[in-house]
Each structure stands twice: as structure tokens, then as C-alpha cells.
TIFIVEX-432841 format. One record per residue (C-alpha): residue in three letters; x, y, z. Coordinates in Angstrom, 1 decimal, always signed. Example, Ala and Ser with C-alpha at 12.3 -4.5 7.8 and 13.67 -1.06 7.14 Angstrom:
REM residues 2
+------+--------+--------+--------+
: resn :      X :      Y :      Z :
+------+--------+--------+--------+
:  ALA :  +12.3 :   -4.5 :   +7.8 :
:  SER :  +13.7 :   -1.1 :   +7.1 :
+------+--------+--------+--------+
This chain:
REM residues 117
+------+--------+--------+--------+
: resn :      X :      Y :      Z :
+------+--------+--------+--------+
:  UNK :   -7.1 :  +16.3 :  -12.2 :
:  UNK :   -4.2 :  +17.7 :  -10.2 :
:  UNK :   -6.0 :  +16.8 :   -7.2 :
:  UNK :   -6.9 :  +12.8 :   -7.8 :
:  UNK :   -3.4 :  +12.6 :   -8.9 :
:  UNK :   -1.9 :  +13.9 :   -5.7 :
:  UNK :   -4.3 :  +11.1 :   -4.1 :
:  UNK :   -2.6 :   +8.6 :   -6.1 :
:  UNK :   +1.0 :   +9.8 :   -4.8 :
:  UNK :   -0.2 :  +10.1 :   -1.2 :
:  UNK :   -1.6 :   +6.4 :   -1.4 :
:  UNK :   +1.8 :   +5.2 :   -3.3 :
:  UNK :   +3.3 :   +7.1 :   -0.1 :
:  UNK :   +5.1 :   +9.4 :   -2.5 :
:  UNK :   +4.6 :  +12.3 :   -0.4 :
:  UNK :   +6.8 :  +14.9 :   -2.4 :
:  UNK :   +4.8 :  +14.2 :   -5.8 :
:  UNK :   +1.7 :  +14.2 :   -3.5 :
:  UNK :   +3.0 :  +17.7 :   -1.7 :
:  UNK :   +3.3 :  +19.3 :   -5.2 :
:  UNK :   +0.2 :  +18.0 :   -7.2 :
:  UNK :   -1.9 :  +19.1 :   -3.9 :
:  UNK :   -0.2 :  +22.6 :   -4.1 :
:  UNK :   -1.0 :  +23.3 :   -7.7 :
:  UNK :   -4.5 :  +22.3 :   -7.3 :
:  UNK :   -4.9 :  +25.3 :   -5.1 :
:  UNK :   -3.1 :  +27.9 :   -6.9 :
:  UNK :   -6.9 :  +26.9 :   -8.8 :
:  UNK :   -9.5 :  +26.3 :   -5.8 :
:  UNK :   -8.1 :  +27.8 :   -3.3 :
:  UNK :  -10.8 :  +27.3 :   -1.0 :
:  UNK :  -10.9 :  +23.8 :   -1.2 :
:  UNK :  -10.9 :  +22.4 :   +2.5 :
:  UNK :  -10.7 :  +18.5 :   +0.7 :
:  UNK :   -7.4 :  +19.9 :   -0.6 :
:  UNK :   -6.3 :  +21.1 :   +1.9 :
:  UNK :   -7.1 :  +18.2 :   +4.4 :
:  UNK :   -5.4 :  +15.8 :   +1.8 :
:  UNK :   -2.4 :  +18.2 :   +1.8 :
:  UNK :   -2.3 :  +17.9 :   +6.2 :
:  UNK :   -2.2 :  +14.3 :   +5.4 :
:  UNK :   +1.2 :  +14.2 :   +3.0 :
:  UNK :   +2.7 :  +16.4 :   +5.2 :
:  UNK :   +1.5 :  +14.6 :   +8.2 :
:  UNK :   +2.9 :  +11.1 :   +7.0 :
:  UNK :   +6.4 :  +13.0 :   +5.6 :
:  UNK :   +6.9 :  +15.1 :   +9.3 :
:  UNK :   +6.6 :  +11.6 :  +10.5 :
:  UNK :   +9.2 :   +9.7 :   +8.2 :
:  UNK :  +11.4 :  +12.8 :   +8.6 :
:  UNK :  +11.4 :  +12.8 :  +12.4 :
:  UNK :  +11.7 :   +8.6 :  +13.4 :
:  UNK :  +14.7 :   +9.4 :  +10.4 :
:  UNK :  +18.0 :  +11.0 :  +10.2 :
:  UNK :  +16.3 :  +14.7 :  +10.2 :
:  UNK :  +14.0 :  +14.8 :  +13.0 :
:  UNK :  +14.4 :  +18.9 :  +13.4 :
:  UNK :  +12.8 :  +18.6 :   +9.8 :
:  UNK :  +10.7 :  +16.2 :  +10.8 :
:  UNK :   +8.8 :  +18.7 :  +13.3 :
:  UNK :   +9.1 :  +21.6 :  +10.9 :
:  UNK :   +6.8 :  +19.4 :   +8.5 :
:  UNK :   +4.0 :  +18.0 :  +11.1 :
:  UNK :   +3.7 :  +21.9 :  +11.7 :
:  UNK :   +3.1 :  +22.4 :   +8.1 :
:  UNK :   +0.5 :  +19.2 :   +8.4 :
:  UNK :   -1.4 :  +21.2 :  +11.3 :
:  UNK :   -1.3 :  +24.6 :   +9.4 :
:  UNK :   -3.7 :  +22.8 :   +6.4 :
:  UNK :   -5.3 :  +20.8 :   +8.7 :
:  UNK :   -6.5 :  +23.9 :  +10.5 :
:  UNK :   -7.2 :  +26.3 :   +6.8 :
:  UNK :   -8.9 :  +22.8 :   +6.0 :
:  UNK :  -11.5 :  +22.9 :   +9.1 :
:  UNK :  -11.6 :  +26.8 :   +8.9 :
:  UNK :  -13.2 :  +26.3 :   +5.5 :
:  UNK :  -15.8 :  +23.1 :   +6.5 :
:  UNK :  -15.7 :  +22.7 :  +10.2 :
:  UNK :  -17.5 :  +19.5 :   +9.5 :
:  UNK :  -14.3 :  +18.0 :   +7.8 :
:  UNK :  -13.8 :  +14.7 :   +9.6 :
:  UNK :  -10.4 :  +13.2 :   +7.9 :
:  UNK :   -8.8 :  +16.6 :   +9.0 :
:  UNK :  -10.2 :  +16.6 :  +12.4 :
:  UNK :   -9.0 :  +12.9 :  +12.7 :
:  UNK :   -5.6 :  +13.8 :  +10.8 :
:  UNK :   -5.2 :  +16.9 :  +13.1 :
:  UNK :   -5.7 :  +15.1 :  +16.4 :
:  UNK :   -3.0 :  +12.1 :  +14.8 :
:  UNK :   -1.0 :  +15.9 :  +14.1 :
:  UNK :   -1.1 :  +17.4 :  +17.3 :
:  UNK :   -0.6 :  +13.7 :  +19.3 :
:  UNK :   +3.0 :  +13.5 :  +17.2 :
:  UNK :   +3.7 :  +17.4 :  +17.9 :
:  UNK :   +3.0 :  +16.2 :  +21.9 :
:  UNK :   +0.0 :  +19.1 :  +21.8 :
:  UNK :   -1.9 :  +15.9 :  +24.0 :
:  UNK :   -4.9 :  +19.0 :  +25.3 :
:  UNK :   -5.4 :  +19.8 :  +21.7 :
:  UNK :   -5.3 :  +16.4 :  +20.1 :
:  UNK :   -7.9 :  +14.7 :  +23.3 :
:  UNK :  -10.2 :  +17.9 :  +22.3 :
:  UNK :  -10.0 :  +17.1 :  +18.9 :
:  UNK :  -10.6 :  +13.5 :  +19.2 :
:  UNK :  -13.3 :  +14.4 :  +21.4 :
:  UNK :  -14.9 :  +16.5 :  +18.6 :
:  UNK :  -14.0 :  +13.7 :  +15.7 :
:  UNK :  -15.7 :  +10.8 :  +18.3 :
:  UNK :  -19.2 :  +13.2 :  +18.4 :
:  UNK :  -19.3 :  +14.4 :  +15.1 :
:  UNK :  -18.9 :  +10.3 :  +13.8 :
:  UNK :  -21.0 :   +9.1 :  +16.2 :
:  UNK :  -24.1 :  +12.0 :  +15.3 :
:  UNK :  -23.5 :  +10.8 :  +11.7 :
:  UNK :  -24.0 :   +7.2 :  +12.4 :
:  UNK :  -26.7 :   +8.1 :  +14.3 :
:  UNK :  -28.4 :  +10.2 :  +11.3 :
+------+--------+--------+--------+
């Protein structure tokens, strides 16, 4: 419930409400890559607010957070394309361009192997 709720915030771009709901959800499964990945993505759009805004030093501070549950997120289900995709948007915005060309690299094969199949 805590989860699908955080969904709603992240898609009404409320990405505190989003933050939170996400976080309590895995104080229960916390071995949920899905959470996590969902959790890279409010971070992700908030660092990016927070940075083009009047706290850009915060701004950085949060895409890290973004990238640090992107990362947990693939380290449980390597096969987890919206973080992969979300991780490469992460890294392009941290200026981390060798990471984020890998992982768009990686993103482009995996999609393409699942179209295929």
C-alpha cells in the first residue's frame, strides 16, 4: 500500500510525500529492488529541481542519494531496466558521462534482447 501510494506522489511530482511513503515501504521489504528503483527516481527528479533552483549544492547532494538506490536497486535484480535507464539519466546530471554511456549501453542491449524475445 505504502508503495502504490508513493507512486501516486512521484507521478503528482510530490517528491517529499513520494520520498517518505517509498522509505516506509522498506523499513517492510527491504529487499525490494522495485522500491528502491522508484525511490532513485523521486530523488532523481528532486536533485534535479534542487540543483536548476536556488540550492544547487543540495541539489547534487540528492542526485547522489538517486544513484545510491539506483545502484542497491540493480544490486538486487541486475535486470532492473527503469533503474538502469534512471541511473544513466543520474549519472548524465552528476556529469559521470563514462558511467552514464556504459549504462546506456547496457539499458539499449538489455531492451533490445527483450524485444527481440
Amino acid at each position: 500500500m505504502l508503495h502504490a501510494l508513493g507512486k501516486v506522489y512521484l507521478a503528482r511530482k510530490e517528491f517529499d510525500k513520494a520520498i517518505e511513503r517509498f522509505n516506509e515501504a522498506l523499513k517492510a521489504d527491504p529487499k525490494n529492488a522495485q522500491l528502491y528503483s522508484d525511490l532513485g527516481a523521486a530523488w532523481l527528479e528532486k536533485g534535479r529541481i534542487d540543483r536548476d533552483g536556488k540550492e544547487p549544492g543540495k541539489g547534487m547532494e540528492e542526485l547522489g542519494r538517486s544513484l545510491e538506490n539506483l545502484n542497491k536497486a540493480l544490486e538486487l535484480d541486475p535486470n532492473q531496466l527503469e533503474a538502469l535507464f534512471n541511473r544513466a539519466l543520474c549519472e548524465a546530471e552528476l556529469t559521470l558521462y563514462v558511467q552514464a554511456e556504459s549504462d546506456w549501453r547496457e539499458y539499449l542491449k538489455k531492451e533490445s534482447n527483450l524485444s527481440v524475445g
